[in-house]
C-alpha positions in Angstrom: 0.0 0.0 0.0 1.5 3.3 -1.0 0.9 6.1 1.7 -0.9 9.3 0.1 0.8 12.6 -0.3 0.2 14.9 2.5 -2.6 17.6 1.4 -3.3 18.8 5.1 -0.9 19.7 7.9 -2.3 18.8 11.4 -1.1 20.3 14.5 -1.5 23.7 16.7 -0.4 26.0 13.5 -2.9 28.4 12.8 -2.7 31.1 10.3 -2.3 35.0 11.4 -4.4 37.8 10.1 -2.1 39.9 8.1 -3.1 43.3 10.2 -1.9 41.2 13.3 1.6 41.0 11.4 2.0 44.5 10.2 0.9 45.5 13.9 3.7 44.0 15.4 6.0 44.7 12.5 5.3 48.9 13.2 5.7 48.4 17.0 9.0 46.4 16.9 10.0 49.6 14.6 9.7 51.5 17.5 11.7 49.4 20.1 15.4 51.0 20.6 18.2 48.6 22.2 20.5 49.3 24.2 23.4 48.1 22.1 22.3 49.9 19.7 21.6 53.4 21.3 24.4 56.5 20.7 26.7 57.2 23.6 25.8 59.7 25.9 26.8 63.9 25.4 29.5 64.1 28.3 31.0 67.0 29.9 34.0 67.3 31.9 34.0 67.9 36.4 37.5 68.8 38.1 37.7 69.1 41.6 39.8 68.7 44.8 39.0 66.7 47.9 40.0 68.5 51.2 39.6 69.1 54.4 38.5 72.8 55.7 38.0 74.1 59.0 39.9 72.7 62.6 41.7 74.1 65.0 43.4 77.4 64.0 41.7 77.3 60.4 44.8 77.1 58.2 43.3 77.0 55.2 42.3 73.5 52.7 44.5 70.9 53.0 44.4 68.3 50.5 43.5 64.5 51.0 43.3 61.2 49.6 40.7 59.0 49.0 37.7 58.8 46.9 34.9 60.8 45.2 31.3 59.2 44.1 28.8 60.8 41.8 25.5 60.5 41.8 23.3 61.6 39.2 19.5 61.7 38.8 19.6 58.2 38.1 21.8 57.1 41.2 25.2 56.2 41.4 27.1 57.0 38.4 31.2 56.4 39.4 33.6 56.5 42.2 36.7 57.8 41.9 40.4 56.8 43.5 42.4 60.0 44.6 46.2 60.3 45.0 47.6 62.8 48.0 47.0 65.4 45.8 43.2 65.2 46.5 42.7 66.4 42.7 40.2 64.8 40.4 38.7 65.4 36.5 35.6 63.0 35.3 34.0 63.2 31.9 30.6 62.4 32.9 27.4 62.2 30.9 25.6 65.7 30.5 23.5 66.4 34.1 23.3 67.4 37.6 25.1 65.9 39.9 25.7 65.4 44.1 29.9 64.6 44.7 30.8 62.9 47.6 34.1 61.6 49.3 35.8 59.6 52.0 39.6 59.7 52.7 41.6 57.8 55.5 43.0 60.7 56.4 39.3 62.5 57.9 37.8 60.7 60.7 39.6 57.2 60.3 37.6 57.0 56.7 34.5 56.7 58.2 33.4 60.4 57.8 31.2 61.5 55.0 32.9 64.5 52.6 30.5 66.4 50.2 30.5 69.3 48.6 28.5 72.4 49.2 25.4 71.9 46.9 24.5 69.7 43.5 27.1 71.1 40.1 26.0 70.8 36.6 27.9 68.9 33.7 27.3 70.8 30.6 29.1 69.9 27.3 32.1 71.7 26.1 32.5 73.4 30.0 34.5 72.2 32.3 32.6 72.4 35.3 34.5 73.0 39.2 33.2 70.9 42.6 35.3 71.3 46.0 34.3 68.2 48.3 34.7 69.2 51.9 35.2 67.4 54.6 34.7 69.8 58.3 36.9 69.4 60.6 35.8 70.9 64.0 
């Protein structure tokens, strides 16, 4: 017995209205990926980490440690810092809160920051001093 050619396909396949398709097909369109996105418009941020204030008020001194940014959309970096307490970031274009740590204030443990939020624009160099008060 010879089997017969198959006419019909049997199983869960059914076929999709054509709108359905070009639906889906516009709203994919639409979809950006990440991989796929430019990269962001930075700006440049120099600063210094130091401590102000004390005893006899001699003026900033400069200290190592670290700076952290935080941007609108939480933390963005942290930063290493030599003696020289100097730092330069290009970060993406935005408003952002700086703040430090060194060794050298309060055993590490004490929170440097500086004196309100400072804005990364593009082709500025924008300036941040992080503080940390010593009484």
């Amino acid at each position: 017995m010879t089997p017969k050619p198959a006419t019909h396909v049997k199983g869960p396949f059914r076929r999709t209205p054509l709108a359905i398709v070009t639906l889906l097909a516009a709203t994919a369109a639409g979809v950006s990926f990440a991989g796929c996105s430019s990269p962001p418009i930075q700006g440049k941020l120099d600063g210094t980490l130091q401590a102000v204030g004390g005893p006899g008020e001699t003026g900033p001194r400069a200290l190592s440690g670290q700076v952290t940014f935080h941007g609108s959309t939480g933390h963005i970096a942290t930063l290493g810092l030599t003696a020289s307490g100097r730092f330069s970031a290009n970060l993406p274009v935005g408003t952002y809160t700086v703040t430090g740590r060194s060794p050298q204030f309060e055993g590490g443990a004490g929170a440097c920051q500086a004196s309100g939020p400072v804005t990364v624009t593009t082709g500025a160099t924008a300036r941040v001093d992080v503080d940390c008060l010593e009484s």
